[in-house]
C-alpha positions as CSV (number, residue, x, y, z in Angstrom):
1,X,0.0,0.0,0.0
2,X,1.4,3.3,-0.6
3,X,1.2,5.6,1.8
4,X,2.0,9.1,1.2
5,X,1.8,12.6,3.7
6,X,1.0,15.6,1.5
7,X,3.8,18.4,2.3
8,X,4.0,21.7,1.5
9,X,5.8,25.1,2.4
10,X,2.9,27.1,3.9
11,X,3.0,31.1,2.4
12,X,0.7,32.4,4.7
13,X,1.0,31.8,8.0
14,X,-2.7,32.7,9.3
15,X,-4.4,30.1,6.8
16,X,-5.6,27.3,7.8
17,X,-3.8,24.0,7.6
18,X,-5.1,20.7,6.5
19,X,-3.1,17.5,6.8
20,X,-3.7,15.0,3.9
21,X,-2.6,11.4,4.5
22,X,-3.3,9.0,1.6
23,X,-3.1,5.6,1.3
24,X,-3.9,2.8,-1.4
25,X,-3.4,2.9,-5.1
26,X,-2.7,5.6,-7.4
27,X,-6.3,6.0,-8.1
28,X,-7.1,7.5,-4.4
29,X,-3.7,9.6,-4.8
30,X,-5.5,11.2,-8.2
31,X,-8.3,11.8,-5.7
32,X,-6.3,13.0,-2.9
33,X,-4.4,15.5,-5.2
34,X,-8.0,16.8,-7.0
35,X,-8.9,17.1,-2.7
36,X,-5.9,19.1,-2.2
37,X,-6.2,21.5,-5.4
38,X,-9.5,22.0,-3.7
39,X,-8.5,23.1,-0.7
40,X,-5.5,25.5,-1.8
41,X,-8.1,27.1,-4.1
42,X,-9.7,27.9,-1.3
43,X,-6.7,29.6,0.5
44,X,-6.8,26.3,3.0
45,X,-2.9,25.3,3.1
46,X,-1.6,21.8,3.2
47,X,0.3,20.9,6.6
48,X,3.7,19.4,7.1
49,X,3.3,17.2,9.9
50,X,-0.1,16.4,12.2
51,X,1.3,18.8,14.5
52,X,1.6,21.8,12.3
53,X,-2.0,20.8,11.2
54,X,-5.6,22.4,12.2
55,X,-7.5,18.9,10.9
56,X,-6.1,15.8,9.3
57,X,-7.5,13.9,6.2
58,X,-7.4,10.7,6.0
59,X,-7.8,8.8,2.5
60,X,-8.4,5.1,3.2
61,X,-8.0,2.1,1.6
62,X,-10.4,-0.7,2.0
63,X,-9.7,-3.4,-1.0
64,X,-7.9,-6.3,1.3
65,X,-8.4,-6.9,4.7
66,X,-5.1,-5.9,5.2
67,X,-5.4,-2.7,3.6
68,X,-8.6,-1.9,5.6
69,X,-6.5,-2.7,9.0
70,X,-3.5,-0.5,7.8
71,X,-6.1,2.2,7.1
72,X,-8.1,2.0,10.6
73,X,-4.3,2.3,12.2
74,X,-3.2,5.4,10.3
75,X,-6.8,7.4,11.5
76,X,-5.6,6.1,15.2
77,X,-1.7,8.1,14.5
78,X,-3.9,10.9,12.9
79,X,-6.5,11.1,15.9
80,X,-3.4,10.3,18.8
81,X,-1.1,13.1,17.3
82,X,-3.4,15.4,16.3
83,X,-7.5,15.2,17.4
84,X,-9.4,16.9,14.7
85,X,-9.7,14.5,11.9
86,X,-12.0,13.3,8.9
87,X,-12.1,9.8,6.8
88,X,-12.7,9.8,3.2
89,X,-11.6,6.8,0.5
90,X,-12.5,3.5,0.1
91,X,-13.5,2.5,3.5
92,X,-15.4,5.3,4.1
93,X,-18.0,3.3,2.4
94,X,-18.1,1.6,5.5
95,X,-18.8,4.4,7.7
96,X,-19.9,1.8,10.7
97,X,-16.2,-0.4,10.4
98,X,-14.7,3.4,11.4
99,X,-17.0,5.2,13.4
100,X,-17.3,1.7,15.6
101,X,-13.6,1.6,16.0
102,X,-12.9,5.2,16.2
103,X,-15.9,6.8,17.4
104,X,-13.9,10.6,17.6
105,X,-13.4,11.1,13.9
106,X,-15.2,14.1,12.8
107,X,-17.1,12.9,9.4
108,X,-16.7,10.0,7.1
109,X,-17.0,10.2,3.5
110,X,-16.9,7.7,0.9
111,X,-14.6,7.3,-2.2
112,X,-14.5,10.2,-4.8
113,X,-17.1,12.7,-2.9
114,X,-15.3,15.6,-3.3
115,X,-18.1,17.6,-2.3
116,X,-19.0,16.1,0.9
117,X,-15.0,15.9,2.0
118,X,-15.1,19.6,1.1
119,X,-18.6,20.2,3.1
120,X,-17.2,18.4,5.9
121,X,-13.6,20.5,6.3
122,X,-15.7,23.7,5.8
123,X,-18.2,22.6,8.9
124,X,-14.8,22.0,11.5
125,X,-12.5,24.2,9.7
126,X,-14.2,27.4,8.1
127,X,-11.8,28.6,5.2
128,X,-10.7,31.7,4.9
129,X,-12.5,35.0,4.0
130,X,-10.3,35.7,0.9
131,X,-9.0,32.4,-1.0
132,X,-5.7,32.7,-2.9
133,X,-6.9,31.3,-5.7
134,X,-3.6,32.7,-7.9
135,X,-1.5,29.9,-5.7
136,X,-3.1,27.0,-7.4
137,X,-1.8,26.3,-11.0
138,X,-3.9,25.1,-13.8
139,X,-2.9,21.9,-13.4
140,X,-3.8,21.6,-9.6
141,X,-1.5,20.2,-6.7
142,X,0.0,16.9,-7.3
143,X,1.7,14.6,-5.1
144,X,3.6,13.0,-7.5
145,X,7.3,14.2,-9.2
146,X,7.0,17.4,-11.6
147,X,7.6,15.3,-14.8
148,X,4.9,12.3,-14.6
149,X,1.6,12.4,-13.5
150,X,-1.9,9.9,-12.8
151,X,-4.2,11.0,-15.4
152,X,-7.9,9.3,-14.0
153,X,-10.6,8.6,-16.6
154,X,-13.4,7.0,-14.7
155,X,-14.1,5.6,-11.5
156,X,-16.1,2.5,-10.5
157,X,-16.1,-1.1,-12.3
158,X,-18.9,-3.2,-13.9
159,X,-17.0,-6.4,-13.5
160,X,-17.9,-8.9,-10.6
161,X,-15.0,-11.0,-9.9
162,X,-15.8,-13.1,-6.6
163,X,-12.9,-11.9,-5.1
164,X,-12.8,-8.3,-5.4
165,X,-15.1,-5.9,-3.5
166,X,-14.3,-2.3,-5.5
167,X,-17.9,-2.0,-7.3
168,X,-19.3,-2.5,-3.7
169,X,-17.0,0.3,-3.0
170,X,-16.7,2.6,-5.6
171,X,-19.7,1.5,-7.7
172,X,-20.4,0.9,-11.6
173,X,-18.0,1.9,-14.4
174,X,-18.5,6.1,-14.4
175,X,-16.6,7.5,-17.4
176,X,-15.5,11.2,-17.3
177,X,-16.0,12.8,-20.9
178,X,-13.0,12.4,-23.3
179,X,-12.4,16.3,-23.9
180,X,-12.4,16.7,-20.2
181,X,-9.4,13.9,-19.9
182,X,-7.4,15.2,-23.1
183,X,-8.0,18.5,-21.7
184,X,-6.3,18.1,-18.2
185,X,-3.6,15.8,-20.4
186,X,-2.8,18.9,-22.2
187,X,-2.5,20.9,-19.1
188,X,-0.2,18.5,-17.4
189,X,2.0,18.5,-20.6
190,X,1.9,22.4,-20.3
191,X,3.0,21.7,-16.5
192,X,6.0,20.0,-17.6
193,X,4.6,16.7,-17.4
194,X,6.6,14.1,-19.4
195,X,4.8,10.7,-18.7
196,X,0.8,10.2,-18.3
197,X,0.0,6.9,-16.7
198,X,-3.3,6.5,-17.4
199,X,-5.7,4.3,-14.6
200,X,-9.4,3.9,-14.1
201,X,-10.8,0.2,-12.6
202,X,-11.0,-1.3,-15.9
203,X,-9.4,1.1,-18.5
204,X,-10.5,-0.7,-21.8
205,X,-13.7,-0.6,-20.7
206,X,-13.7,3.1,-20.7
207,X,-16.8,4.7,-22.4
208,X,-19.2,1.5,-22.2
209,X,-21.6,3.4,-19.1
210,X,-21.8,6.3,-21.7
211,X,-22.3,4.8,-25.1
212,X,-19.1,6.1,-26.0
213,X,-20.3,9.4,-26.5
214,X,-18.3,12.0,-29.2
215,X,-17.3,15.2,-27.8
216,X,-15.6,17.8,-30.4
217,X,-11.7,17.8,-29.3
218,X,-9.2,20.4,-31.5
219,X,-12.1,20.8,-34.0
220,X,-12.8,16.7,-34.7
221,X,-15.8,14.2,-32.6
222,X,-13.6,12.0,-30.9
223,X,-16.0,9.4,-29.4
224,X,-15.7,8.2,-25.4
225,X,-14.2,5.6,-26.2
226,X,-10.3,3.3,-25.4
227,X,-8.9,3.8,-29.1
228,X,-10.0,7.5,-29.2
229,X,-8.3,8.2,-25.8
230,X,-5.3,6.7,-26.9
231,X,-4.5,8.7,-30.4
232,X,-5.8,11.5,-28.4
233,X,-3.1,11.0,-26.0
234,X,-0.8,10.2,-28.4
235,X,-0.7,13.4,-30.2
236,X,0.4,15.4,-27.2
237,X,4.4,14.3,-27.3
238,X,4.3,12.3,-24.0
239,X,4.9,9.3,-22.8
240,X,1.7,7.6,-22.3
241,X,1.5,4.4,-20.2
242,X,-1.8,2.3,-19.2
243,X,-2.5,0.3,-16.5
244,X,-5.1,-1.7,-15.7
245,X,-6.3,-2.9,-19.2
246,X,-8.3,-6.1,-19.7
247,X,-7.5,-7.7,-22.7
248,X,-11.0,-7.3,-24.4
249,X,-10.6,-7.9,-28.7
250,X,-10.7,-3.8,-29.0
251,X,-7.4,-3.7,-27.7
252,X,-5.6,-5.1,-30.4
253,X,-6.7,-1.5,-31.8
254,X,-3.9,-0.2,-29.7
255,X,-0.9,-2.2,-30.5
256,X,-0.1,0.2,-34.1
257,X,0.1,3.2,-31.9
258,X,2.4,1.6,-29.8
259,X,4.6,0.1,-33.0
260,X,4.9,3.7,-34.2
261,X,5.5,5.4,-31.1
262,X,2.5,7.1,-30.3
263,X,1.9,5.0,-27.2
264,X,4.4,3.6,-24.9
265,X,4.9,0.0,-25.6
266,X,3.6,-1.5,-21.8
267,X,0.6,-2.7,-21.0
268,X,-0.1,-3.4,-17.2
269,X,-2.9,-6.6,-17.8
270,X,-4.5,-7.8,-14.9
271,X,-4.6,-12.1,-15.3
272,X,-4.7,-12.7,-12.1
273,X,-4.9,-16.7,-13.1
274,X,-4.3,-19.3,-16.4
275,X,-6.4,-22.2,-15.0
276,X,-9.9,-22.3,-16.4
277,X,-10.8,-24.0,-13.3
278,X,-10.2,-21.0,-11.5
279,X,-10.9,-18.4,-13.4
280,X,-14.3,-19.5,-13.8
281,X,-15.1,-18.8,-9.9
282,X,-13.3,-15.9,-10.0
283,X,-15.9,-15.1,-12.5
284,X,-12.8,-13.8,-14.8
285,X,-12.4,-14.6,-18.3
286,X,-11.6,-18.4,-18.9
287,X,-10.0,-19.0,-22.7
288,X,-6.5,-18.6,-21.8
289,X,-5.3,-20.2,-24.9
290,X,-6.4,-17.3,-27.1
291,X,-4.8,-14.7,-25.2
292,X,-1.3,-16.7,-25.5
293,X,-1.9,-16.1,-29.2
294,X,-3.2,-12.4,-28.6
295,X,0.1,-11.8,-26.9
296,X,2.3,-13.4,-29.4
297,X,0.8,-11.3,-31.9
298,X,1.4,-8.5,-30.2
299,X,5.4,-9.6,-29.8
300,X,5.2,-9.8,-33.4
301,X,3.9,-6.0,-33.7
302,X,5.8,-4.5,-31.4
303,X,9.2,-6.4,-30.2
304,X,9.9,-4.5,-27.3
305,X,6.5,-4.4,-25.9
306,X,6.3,-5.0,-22.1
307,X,3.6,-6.8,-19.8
308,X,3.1,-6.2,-16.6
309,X,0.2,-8.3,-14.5
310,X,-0.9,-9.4,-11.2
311,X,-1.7,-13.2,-10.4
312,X,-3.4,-14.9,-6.9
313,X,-2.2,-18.5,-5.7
314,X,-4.3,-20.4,-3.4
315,X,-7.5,-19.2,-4.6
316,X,-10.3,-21.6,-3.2
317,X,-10.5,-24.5,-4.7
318,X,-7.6,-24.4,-6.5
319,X,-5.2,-27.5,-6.9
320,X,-1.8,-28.2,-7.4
321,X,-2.7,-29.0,-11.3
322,X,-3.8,-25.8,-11.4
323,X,-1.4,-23.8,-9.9
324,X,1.1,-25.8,-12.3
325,X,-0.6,-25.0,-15.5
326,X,-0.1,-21.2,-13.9
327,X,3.7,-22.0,-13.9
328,X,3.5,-23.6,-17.5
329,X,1.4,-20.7,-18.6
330,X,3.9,-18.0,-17.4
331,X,6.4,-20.0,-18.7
332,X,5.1,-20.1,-22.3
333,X,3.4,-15.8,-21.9
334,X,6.5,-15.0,-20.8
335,X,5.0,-11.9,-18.8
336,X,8.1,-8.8,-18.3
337,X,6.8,-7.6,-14.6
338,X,4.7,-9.9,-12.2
339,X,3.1,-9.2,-9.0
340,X,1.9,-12.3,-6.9
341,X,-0.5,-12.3,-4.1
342,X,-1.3,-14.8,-1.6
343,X,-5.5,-15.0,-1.7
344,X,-7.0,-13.5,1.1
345,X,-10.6,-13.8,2.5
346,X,-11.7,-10.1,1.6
347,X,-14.4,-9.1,3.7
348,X,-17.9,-8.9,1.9
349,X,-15.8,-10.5,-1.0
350,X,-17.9,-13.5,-2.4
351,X,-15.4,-15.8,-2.6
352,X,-15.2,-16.0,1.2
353,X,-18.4,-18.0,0.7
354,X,-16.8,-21.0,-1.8
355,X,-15.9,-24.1,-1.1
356,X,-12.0,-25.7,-0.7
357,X,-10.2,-22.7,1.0
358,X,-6.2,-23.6,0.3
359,X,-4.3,-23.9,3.7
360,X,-1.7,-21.1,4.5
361,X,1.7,-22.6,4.2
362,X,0.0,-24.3,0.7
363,X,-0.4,-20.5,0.0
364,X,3.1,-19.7,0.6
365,X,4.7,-22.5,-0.9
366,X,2.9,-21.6,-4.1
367,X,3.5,-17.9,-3.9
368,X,7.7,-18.9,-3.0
369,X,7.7,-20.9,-6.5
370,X,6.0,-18.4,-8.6
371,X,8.2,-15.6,-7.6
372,X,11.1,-17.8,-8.3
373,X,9.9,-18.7,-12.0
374,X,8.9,-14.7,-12.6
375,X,12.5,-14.0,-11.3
376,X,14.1,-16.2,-13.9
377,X,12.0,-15.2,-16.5
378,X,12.6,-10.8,-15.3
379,X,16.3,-11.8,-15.2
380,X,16.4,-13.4,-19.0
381,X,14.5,-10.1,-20.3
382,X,17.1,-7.4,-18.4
383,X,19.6,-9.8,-19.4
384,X,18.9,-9.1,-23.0
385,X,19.3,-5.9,-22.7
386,X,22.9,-5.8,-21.7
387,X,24.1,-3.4,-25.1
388,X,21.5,-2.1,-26.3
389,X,20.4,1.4,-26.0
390,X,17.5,2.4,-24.5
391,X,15.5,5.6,-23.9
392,X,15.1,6.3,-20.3
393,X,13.3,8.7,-18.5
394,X,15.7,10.3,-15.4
395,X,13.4,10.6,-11.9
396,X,15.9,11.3,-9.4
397,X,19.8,12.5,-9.2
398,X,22.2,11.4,-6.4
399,X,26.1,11.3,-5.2
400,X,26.4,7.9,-7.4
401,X,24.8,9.3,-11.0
402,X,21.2,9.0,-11.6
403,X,18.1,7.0,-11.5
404,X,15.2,6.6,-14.3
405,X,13.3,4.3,-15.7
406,X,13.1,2.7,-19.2
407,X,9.6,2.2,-21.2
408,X,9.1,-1.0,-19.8
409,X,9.3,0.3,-16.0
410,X,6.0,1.9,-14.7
411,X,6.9,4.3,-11.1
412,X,7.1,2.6,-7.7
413,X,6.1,-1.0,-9.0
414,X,9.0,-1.9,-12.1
415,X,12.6,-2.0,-12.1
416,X,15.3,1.4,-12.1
417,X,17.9,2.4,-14.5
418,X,20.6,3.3,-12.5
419,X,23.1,6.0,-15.2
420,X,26.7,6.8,-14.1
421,X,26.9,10.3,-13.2
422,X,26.4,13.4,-15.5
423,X,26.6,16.6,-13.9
424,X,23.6,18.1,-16.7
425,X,21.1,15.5,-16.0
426,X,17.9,16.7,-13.9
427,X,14.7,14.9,-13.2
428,X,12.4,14.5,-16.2
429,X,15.1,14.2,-18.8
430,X,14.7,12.2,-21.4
431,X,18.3,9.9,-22.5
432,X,19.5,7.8,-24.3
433,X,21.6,5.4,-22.0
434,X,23.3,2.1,-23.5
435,X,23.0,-0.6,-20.9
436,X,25.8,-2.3,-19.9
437,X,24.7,-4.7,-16.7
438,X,21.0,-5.5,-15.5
439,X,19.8,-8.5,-12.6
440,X,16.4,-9.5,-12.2
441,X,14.9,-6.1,-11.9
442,X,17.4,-3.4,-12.6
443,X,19.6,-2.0,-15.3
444,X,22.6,-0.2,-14.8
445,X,24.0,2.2,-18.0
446,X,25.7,4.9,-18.9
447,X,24.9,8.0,-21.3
């Protein structure tokens, strides 16, 4: 879970302060930084520390069980250090879960009610008689690096895989319109944005809820649609990664932007199983066959394209013949950046209700093996990079040289490009760096 404080220099020092802690995936950090733009438009200011604070927020995370106890801990630290403090995010949608546990926090809010968060801090913190609306940019307050940002395009999910409670959450797929997305894209760009990593709940899916409505864009309709987002993405110079695609038939439609350059070539596909046995009461699509051919084709169209997924082991019900035909699966998809996670009994998830629940040390025994298959397989594809060059985006400078990322590494969850030093490097850069040694997960090159 990531967990992230919001800090920034206060310029007036009679202005209220808010506190913003956010926690969970990059889709509550979107909504934490659209809270935050909020709030400096109103002259509030964002606090350093709970102490420095007048109020805390708190943006929860409630998909796993463990998520949900990390989030009920961090309103305990914000109520302890500080007093004055109000829940929004995912498990505000459980507004008993909190209010039962801590029965001092101030108002609860659910996930993506920016109006009612803002309601709430105006009822215990009144804001300020003249708002200093000429401090907040045009492309709001972010809490991510200058030169990449999360660019949203719906909340909520129609899918209803047993094992996942986010449309209990969150609710149905809600698509925002596609010339208010390439609008804020441009704007970010303007911003000195370098890298948009596009996420929603189900990203292909975008548009489907609105009948993938046109809207005129730079005088043409561009419908609400996944292959209208992308060229319009693609025509604004950036690098443009997506996450969270299913791998619906449409989205073969993307793989010639990403063969000539438009797109990045990376597509973060969420699996999460190979076994039809399992994927059936997962309620997930079951014909993995066809997508081993959908991805070859792809390889074929674009050489250097990347896939990232997630997988669970020890789903109920599931055997040791199925795990294996995972391994052999992997083995033959050959998937570029793999995230494994032990099943676990999600609260108000339906799958807590199946039969054949797989024992914990069966759990970890399977997880130990498929990390150590996705290892050998990460450490054969940096391998075959050693001499080539690639382009690489530069996040962060140090005393030993600098650190990016290639196209095939996504922020906080791929691998590094470590570059020898070079005193005119600065964080967004763009370089060409020839790699000369890599492991499993990293690559280390020079310019």
């Amino acid at each position: 879970m990531t967990r992230i404080k919001a800090m920034t220099k206060a310029t007036t020092l009679n202005a209220p302060r808010v506190g913003v802690v956010s926690l969970g995936c990059p889709k509550a950090l979107v909504d934490s930084e659209r809270i935050i733009t909020r709030l400096r438009a109103e002259g509030y200011q964002i606090a350093p520390d709970y102490h420095g604070a007048d109020l805390v927020l708190v943006n929860t995370c409630g998909f796993l069980d463990s998520a949900r106890k990390e989030s009920l801990e961090a309103i305990g630290e914000a109520i302890s250090e500080n007093g004055k403090v109000i829940v929004t995010g995912c498990l505000g949608a459980e507004k008993d879960v909190i209010t039962r546990e801590h029965p001092d926090v101030l108002a609860v809010t659910g996930p993506h009610q920016y109006e009612q968060v803002m309601d709430a801090v105006h009822t215990h913190l009144p804001a300020p008689s003249h708002p200093f609306i000429a401090l907040v940019p045009e492309s709001g307050v972010r809490l991510t690096p200058r030169h990449y940002a999360y660019l949203k395009i719906s909340e909520g999910c129609n899918n209803k895989c047993s094992f996942c409670i986010i449309p209990s959450l969150r609710g149905g797929l809600t698509s925002r319109r596609i010339d208010a997305v390439l609008k804020e894209a441009e704007q970010l760009r303007n911003a000195g944005v370098r890298e948009l990593l596009v996420i929603s709940q189900d990203t292909s899916a975008y548009g489907l809820d609105v009948g993938y409505t046109p809207y005129d864009w730079k005088g043409r309709k561009r419908e609400t649609r996944f292959r209208d987002l992308c060229e319009g993405l693609g025509e604004l110079d950036m690098w443009v990664r997506l996450h969270y695609v299913y791998p619906y038939p449409h989205v073969d439609e993307i793989i010639p932007m990403m063969a000539d350059g438009r797109i990045l070539p990376y597509l973060d596909i969420p699996f999460q199983h190979s076994s039809p046995s399992v994927l059936r009461p997962m309620r997930r699509p079951a014909n993995q066959e066809k997508t081993l051919n959908r991805i070859a084709a792809w390889r074929r169209a674009v050489p250097d394209l990347a896939i990232r997924s997630s997988f669970i082991v020890g789903f109920p019900g599931e055997t040791e013949e199925d795990f294996q035909h995972l391994l052999d699966w992997m083995k033959e998809a050959r998937i570029d950046r793999a995230g494994c996670f032990r099943y676990e009994n999600v609260t108000g998830a339906a799958s807590a209700d199946l039969e054949g629940h797989v024992p914990e040390d069966v759990k970890e025994d399977r997880w130990r093996r498929f990390m150590e298959l996705q290892a050998e397989v990460s450490d054969q594809r940096s391998k075959a990079q050693i001499g080539r060059t690639l382009e690489v985006i530069i996040d962060e400078i140090d005393e030993d040289g600098a650190v990016g990322r290639s196209k095939a590494d996504a922020p906080e969850i791929d691998g590094s490009v470590f570059v020898d030093a070079h005193n005119d490097l600065k964080p967004g850069d763009i370089v060409q760096v020839r790699i000369t040694d890599a492991d499993a997960y990293d690559l280390w090159g020079e310019i």
